[in-house]
One Martini backbone bead per residue (centre of mass of N, CA, C, O) as a GRO file, in nm:
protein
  331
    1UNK     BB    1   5.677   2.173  -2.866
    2UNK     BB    2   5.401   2.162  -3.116
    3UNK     BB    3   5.253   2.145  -3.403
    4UNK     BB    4   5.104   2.106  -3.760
    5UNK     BB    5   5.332   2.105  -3.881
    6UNK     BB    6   5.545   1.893  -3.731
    7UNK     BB    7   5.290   1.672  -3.802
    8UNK     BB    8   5.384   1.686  -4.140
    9UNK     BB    9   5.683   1.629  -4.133
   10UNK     BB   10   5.643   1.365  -3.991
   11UNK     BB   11   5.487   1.244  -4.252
   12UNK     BB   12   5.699   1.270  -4.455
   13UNK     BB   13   5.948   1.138  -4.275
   14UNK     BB   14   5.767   0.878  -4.154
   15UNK     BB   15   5.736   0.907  -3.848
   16UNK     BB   16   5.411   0.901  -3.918
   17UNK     BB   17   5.062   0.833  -4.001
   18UNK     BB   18   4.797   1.001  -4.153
   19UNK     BB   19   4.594   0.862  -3.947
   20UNK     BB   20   4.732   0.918  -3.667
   21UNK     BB   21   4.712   1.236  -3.705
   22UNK     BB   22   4.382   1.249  -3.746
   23UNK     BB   23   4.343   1.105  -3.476
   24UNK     BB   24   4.460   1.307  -3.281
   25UNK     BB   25   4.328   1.539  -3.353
   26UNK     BB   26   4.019   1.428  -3.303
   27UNK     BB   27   4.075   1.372  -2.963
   28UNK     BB   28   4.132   1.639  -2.914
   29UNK     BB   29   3.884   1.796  -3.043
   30UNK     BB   30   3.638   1.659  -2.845
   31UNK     BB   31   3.708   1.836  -2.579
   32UNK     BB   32   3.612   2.118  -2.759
   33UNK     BB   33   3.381   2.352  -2.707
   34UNK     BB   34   3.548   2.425  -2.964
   35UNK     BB   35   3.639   2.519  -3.247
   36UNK     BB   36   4.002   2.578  -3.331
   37UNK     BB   37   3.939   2.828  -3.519
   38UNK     BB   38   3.783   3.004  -3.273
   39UNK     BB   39   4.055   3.077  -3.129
   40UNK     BB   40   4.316   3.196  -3.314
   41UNK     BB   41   4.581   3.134  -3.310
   42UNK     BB   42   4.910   3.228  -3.201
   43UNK     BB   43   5.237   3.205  -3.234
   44UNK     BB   44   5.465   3.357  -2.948
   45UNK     BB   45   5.526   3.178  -2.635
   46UNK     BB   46   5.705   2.886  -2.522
   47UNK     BB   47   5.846   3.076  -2.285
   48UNK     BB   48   6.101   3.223  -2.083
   49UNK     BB   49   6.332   3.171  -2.328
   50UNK     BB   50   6.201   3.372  -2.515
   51UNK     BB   51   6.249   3.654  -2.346
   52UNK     BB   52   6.553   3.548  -2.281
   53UNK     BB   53   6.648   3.595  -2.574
   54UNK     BB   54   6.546   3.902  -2.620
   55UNK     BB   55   6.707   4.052  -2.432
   56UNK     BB   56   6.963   3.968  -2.562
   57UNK     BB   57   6.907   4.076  -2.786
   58UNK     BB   58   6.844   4.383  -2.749
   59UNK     BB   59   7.146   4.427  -2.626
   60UNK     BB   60   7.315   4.365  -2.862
   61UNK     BB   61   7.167   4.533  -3.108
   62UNK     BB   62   7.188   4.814  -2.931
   63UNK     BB   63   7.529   4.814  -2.900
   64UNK     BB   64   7.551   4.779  -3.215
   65UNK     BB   65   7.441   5.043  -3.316
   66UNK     BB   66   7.583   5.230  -3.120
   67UNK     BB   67   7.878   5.159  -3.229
   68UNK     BB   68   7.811   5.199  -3.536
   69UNK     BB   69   7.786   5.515  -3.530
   70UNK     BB   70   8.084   5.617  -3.437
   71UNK     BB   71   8.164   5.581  -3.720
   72UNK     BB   72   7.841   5.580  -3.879
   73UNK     BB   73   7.549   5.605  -3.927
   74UNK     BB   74   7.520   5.342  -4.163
   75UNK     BB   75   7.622   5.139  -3.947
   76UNK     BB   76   7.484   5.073  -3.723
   77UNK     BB   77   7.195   4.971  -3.927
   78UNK     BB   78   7.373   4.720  -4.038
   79UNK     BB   79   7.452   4.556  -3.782
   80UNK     BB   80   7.217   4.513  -3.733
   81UNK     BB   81   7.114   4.348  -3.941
   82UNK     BB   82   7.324   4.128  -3.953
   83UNK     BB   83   7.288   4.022  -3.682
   84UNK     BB   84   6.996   3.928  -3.722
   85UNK     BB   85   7.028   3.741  -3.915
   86UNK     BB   86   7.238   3.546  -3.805
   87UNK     BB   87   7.034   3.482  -3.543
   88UNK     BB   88   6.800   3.362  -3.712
   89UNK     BB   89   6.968   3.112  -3.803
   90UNK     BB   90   6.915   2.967  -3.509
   91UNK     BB   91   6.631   3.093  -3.373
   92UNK     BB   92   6.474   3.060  -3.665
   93UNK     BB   93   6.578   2.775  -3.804
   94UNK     BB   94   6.654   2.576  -3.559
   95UNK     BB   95   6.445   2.674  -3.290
   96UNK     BB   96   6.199   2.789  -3.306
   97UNK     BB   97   6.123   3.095  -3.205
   98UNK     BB   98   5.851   3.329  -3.217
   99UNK     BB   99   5.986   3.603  -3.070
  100UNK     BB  100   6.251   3.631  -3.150
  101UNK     BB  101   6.162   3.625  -3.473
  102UNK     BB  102   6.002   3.879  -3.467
  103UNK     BB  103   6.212   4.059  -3.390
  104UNK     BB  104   6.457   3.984  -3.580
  105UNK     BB  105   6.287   4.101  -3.826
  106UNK     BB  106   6.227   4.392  -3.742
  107UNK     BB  107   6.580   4.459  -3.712
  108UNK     BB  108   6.617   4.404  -4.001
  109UNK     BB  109   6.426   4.571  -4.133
  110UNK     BB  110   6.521   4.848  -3.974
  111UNK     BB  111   6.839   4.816  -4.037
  112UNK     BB  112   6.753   4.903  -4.376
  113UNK     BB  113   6.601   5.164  -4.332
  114UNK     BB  114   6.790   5.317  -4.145
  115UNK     BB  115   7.044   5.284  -4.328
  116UNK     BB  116   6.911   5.502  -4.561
  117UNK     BB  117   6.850   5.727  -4.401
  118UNK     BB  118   7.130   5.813  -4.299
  119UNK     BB  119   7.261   5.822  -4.605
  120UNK     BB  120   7.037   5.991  -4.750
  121UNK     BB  121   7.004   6.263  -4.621
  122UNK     BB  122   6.696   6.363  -4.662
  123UNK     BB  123   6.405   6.311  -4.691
  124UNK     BB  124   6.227   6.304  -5.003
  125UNK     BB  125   6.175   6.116  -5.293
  126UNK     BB  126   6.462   5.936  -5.299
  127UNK     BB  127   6.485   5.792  -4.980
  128UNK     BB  128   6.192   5.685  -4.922
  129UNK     BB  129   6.178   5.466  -5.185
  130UNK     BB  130   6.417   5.318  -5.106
  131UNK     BB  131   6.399   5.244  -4.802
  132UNK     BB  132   6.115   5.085  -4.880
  133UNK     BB  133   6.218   4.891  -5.057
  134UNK     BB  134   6.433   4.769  -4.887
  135UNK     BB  135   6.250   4.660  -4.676
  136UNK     BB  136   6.077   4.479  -4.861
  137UNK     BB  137   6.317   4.325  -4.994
  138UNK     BB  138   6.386   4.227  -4.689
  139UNK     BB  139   6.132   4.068  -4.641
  140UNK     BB  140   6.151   3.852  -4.888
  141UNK     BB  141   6.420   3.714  -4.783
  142UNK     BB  142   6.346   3.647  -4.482
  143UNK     BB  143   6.157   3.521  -4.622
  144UNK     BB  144   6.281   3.250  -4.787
  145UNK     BB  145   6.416   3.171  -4.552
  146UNK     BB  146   6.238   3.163  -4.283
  147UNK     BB  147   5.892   3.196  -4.280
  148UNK     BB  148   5.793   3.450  -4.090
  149UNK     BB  149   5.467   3.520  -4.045
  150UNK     BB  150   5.491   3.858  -4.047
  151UNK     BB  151   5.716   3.905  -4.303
  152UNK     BB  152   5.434   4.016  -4.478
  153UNK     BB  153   5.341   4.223  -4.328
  154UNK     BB  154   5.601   4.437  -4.316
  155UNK     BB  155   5.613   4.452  -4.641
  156UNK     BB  156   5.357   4.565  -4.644
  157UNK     BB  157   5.424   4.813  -4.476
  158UNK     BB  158   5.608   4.938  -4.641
  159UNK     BB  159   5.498   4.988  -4.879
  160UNK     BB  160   5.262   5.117  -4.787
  161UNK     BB  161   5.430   5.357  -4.625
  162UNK     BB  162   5.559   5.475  -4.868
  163UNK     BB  163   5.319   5.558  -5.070
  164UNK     BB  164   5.191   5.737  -4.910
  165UNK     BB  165   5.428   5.921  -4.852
  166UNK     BB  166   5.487   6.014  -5.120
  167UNK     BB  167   5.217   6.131  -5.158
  168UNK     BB  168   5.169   6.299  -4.980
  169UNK     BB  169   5.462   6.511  -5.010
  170UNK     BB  170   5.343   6.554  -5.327
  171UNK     BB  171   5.024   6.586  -5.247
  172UNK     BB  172   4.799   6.831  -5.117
  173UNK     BB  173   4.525   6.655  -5.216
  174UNK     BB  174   4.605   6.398  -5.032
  175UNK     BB  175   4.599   6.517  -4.777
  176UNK     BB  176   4.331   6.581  -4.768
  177UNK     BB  177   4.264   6.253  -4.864
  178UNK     BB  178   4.374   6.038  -4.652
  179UNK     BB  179   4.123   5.863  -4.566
  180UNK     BB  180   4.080   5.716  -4.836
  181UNK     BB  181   4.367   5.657  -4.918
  182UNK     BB  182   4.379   5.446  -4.645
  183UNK     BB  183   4.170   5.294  -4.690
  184UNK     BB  184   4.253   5.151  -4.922
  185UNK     BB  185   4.516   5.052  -4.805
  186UNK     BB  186   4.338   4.875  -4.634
  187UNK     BB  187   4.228   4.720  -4.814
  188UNK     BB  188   4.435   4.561  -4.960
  189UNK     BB  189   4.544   4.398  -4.711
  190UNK     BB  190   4.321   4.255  -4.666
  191UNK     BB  191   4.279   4.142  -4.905
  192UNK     BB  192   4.569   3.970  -4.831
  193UNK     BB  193   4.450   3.815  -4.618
  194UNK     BB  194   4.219   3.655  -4.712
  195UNK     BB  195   4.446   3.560  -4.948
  196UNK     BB  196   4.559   3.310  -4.683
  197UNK     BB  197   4.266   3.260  -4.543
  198UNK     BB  198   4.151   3.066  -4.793
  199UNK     BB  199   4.396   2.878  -4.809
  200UNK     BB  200   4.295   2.810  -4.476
  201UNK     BB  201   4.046   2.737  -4.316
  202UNK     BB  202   4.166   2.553  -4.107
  203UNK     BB  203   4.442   2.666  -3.972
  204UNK     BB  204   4.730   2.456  -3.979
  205UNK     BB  205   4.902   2.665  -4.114
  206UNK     BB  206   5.089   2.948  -4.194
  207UNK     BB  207   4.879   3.110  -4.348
  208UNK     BB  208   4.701   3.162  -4.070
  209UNK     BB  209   4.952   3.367  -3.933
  210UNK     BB  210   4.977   3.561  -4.180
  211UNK     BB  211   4.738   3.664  -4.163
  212UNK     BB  212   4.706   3.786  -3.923
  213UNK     BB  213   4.913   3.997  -3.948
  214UNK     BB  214   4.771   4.156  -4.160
  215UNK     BB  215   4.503   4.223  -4.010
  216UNK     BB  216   4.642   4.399  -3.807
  217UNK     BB  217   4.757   4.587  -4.012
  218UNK     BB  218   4.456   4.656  -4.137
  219UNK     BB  219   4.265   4.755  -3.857
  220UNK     BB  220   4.382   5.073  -3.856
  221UNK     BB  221   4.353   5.101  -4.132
  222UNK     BB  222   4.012   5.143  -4.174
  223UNK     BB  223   3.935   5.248  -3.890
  224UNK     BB  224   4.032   5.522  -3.887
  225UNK     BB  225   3.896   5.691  -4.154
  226UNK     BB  226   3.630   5.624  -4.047
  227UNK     BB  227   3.651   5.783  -3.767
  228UNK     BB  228   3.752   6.054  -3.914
  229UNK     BB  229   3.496   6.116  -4.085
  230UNK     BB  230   3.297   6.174  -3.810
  231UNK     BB  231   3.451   6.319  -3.598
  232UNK     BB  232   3.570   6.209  -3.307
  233UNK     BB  233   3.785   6.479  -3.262
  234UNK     BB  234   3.615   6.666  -3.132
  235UNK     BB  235   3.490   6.818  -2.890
  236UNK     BB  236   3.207   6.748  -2.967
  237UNK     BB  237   2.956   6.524  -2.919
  238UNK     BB  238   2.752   6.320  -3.039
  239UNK     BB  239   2.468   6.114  -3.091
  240UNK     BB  240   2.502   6.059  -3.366
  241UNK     BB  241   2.818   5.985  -3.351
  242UNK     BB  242   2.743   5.753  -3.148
  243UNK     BB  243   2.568   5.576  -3.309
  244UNK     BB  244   2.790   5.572  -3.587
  245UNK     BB  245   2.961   5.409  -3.424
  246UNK     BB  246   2.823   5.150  -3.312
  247UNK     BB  247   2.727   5.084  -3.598
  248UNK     BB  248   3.018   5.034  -3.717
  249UNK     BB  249   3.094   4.819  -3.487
  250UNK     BB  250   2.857   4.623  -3.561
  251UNK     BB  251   2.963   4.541  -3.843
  252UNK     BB  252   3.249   4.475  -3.798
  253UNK     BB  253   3.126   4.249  -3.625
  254UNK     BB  254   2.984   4.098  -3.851
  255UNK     BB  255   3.298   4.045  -4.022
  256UNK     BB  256   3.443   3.909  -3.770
  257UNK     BB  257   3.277   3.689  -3.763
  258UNK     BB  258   3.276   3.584  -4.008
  259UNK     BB  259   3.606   3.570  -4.065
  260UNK     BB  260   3.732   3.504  -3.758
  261UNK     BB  261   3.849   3.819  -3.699
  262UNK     BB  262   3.972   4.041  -3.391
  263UNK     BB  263   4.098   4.321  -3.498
  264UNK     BB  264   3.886   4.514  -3.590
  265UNK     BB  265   3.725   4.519  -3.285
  266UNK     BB  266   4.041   4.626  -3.152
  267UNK     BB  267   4.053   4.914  -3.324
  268UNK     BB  268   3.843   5.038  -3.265
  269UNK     BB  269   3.736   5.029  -2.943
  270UNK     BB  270   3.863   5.338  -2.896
  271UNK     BB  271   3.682   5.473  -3.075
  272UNK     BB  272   3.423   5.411  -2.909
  273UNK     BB  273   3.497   5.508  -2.611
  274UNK     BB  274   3.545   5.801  -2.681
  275UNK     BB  275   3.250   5.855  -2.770
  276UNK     BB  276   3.109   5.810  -2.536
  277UNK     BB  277   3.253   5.965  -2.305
  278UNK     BB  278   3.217   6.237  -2.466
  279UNK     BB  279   2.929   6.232  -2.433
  280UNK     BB  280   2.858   6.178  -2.144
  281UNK     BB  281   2.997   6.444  -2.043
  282UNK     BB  282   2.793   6.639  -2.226
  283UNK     BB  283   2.569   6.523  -2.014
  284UNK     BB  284   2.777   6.541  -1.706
  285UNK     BB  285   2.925   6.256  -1.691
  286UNK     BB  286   3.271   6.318  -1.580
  287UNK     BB  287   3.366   6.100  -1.379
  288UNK     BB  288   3.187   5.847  -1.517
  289UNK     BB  289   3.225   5.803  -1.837
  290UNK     BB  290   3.434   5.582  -1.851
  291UNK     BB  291   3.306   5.355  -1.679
  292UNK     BB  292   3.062   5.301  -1.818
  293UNK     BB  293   3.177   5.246  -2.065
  294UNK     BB  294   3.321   4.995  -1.986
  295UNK     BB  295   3.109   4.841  -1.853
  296UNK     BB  296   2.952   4.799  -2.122
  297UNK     BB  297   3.156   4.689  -2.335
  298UNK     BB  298   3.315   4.474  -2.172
  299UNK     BB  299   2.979   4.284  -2.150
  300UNK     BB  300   2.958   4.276  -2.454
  301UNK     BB  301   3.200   4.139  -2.505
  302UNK     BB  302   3.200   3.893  -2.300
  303UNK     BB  303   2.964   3.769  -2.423
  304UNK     BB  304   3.070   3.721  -2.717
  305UNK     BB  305   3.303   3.524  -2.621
  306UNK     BB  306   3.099   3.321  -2.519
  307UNK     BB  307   2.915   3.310  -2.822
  308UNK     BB  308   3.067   3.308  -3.089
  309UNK     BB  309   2.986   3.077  -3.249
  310UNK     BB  310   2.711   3.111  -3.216
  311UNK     BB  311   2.674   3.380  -3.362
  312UNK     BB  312   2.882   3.286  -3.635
  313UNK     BB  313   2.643   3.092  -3.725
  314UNK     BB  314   2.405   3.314  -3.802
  315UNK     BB  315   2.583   3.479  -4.011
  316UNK     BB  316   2.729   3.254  -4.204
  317UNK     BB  317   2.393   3.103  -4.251
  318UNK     BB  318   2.359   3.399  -4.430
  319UNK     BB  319   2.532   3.281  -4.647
  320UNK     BB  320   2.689   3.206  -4.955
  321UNK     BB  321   2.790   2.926  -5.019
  322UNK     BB  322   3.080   2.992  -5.136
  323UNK     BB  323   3.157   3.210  -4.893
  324UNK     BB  324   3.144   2.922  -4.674
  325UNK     BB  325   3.363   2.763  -4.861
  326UNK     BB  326   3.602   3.022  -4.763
  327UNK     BB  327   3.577   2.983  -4.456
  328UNK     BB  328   3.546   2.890  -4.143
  329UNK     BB  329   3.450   2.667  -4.008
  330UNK     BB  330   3.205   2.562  -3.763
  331UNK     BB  331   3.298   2.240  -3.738
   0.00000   0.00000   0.00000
């Protein structure tokens, strides 16, 4: 299998010549009732070789985590890292797959969190923002070396995992105040997933990869704040409470037009279903509330998913032009 990645090495290093890889290009995209940047790609697995590499990670990095606490509680998450690194050596740098470098990745970046935090114990205003530190600078090195698209969320998530938590901490009343405070935090991830995908309307390059992770990262610092702000966990729902979510939904959905982008509305989700749920048991309908509300959003959702390109031409061709020409395009 091979990607646009790597027919831009083979134009660079002369083995196609970029007419010959532009007509393939236009060849595939002929038959695509869709244009390819609406369907959103991103490689996961390229086969069940990608299942049984990780089976075999994940054994080897949990017996080495364990047989090295038992020598000393921060040699375990050393060992699973320097192993993780190790083996992305091979299975991220030269097989490039890209489960397996997933993985690989998660266990070197919580290898270095856990190796701090077993060794400072307690977590406390010094350990928990070295923990964060190392976790962050690990996540730059492994971008560095390997450049797994995931790598950029992950450094992402440690940084701002730390900074809230430093804050909550060490401050009463950030925590009185945590869902303005995360819902920032998840707008500056969100503004750095932008600015990834701003870099590559067209989504052929690594690019739109980071930018993906990034957005799944940002979609549930956005939308957790703004549905608890609404009390959507409340003993009672009410009307007003489900038609403010729906509405807030409703937005969701018009931003992820705009952007191209299903993270989103894929994070509200959760608490549409419960708000709606919540609402219909209160009105007597406790058997079926759930399965009506699931029956209403999810033929919403699939009309959604048949019309996606049809939607989000007319979203997108109601913006300014600036603003349309650093989006994914229509055609």
């Amino acid at each position: 299998m091979y990607n646009d990645e790597d027919l831009a090495a083979a134009v660079r290093d002369g083995v196609l010549s970029q007419e010959a890889v532009d007509a393939f290009q236009a060849y595939m995209v002929q038959g695509r009732p869709l244009p390819v940047v609406d369907e959103e790609h991103f490689r996961l697995v390229s086969g069940f070789n990608d299942i049984f590499v990780v089976i075999a990670c994940l054994l080897l990095l949990a017996a080495l985590g364990w047989l090295g606490s038992r020598v000393h509680d921060g040699a375990g998450p050393l060992l699973v890292a320097a192993t993780a690194w190790g083996l992305a050596e091979f299975f991220t740098r030269q097989r490039r797959l890209a489960l397996p470098s997933i993985v690989l990745l998660l266990a070197f970046v919580g290898g270095l969190v856990g190796m701090t935090v077993a060794v400072l114990r307690p977590l406390d205003s010094v350990s928990l923002p070295l923990a964060g530190l190392l976790g962050g600078l690990g996540a730059w090195l492994h971008w560095r070396r390997f450049r797994v698209p995931i790598t950029v969320a992950a450094g992402a998530a440690a940084v701002a995992g730390t900074l809230l938590a430093m804050l909550f901490l060490k401050s009463t009343l950030a925590r009185e105040w945590y869902a303005p405070i995360t819902f920032v935090a998840g707008t500056a991830v969100f503004a750095l997933a932008m600015a990834w995908d701003t870099a590559d309307p067209q989504r052929k390059t690594r690019r739109a990869d980071v930018a993906f992770w990034l957005h799944l990262l940002a979609a549930p610092l956005l939308v957790h704040p703004i549905f608890t702000s609404l009390q959507m966990f409340s003993r009672e729902a009410t009307l007003v409470q489900a038609a403010a979510a729906l509405l807030i939904y409703a937005l969701l959905g018009l931003l992820s037009l705009a952007i191209d982008r299903r993270a989103l509305m894929v994070s509200a989700l959760a608490y549409l279903l419960y708000a709606f749920t919540a609402l219909l048991k209160n009105l007597g309908m406790v058997s079926l509330s759930f399965a009506f509300t699931a029956l209403c959003i999810g033929a919403a959702l699939l009309l959604l998913s048949a019309f996606w390109h049809t939607c989000r031409s007319r979203v997108v061709s109601v913006l300014p032009a600036p603003w349309q020409e650093r989006l994914p395009p229509l055609h």
